[in-house]
N, C-alpha and C positions, 0 to 999 in steps of 0.2 A: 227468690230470697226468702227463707225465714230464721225465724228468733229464735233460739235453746234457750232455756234456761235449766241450770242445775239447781233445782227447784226448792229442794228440803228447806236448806235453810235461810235462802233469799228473801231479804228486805224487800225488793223492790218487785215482785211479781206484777203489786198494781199498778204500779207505773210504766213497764214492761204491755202490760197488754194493754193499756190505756192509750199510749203512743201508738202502738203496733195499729191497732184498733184503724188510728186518726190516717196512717201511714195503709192503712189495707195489709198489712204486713204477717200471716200466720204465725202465729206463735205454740211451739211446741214444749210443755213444763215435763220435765225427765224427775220424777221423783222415786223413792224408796217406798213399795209397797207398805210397811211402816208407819209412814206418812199418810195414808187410804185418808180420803177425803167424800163425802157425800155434797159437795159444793157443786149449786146447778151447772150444768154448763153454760161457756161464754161461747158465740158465735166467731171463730179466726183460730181458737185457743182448743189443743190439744192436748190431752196429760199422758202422760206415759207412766205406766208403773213398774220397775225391776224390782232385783232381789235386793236381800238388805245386805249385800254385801259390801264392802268399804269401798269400792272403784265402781260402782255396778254401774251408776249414772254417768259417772265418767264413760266409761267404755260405750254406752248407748248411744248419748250425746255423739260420741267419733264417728259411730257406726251411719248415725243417720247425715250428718254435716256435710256439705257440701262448699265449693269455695266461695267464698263470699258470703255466705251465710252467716250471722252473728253468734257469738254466744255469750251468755251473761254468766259468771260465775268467780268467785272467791278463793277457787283453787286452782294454786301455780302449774301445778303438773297438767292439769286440763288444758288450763291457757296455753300451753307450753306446745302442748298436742295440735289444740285450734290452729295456733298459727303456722304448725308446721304445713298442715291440710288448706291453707290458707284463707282461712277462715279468719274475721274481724272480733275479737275478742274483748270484753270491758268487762271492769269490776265495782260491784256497787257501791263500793266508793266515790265511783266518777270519775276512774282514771282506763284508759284502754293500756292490755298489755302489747307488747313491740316487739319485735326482735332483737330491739337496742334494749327493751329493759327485764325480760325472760329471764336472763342469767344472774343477776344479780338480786332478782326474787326470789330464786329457785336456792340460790348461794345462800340467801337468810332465812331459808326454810330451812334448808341442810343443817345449819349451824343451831338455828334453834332446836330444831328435835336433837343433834346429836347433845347439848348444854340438859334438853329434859331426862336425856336416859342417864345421864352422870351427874341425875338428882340437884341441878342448877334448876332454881325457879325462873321459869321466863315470864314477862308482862303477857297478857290474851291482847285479842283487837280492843281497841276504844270502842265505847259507843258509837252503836248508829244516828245521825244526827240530822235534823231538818236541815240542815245546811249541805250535810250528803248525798240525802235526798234531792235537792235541788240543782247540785253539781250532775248526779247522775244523770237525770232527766236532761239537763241540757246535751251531757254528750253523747248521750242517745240519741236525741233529737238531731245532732249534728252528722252523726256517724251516719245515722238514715239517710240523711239528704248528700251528704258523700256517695253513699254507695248505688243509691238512686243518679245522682247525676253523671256516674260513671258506666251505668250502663243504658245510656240514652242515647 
């Protein structure tokens, strides 16, 4: 098993390998060349760097995934992809996406972009919040010991 994360713009990288860490758990960050970081390295934790092209991560992310492997990330289309590959998928929010809730993500995605092109203002995400933080971690921590105890 290990962690993706779609790395750019992720809150929660350090709680991500901090868990992982606790978990023995490898964690591989998918980021945008872009993004090029001189940050020591961590022991578990791998970076990947792609192009900066608008899907690059995504596509990596799929390329490398395997089933049961987690991934952390913020956008529906990835998620969408993860789980088809059956892959456990969460967003740093603290909520995991499902099969039961995919479509009706993806439906308010649709709808939002297609309201921005015909010049409709749409609201962005809310703040990121210690209370997010909090939420995520725990279902982190929970999805771990899930996936862990199913393959024992």
């Amino acid at each position: 098993m290990k962690i993706y994360v779609d790395a750019d713009a992720s809150p929660v990288k350090d709680i991500v390998i901090s868990v992982a860490k606790q978990y023995q758990i490898p964690v591989v960050l998918v980021k945008s060349i872009s993004h090029y970081s001189h940050d020591e390295l961590v022991d578990g934790v791998q970076t990947i760097y792609v192009d900066t092209g608008a899907d690059a991560a995504d596509y990596r992310i799929m390329q490398l995934a395997k089933r049961l492997d987690l991934i952390i990330t913020q956008d529906y289309g990835l998620a969408s992809l993860g789980l088809g590959k059956g892959c456990l998928v969460l967003h740093h929010k603290g909520f995991a996406y499902t099969n039961e809730n995919i479509d009706q993500l993806l439906q308010t995605r649709h709808l939002s972009a297609k309201a921005r092109r015909s010049g409709q203002k749409t609201k962005g995400p809310k703040p990121f919040t210690d209370e997010d933080r909090k939420k995520f971690k725990e279902l982190l921590e929970k999805t771990i010991k899930q996936i862990k105890g199913s393959n024992t």
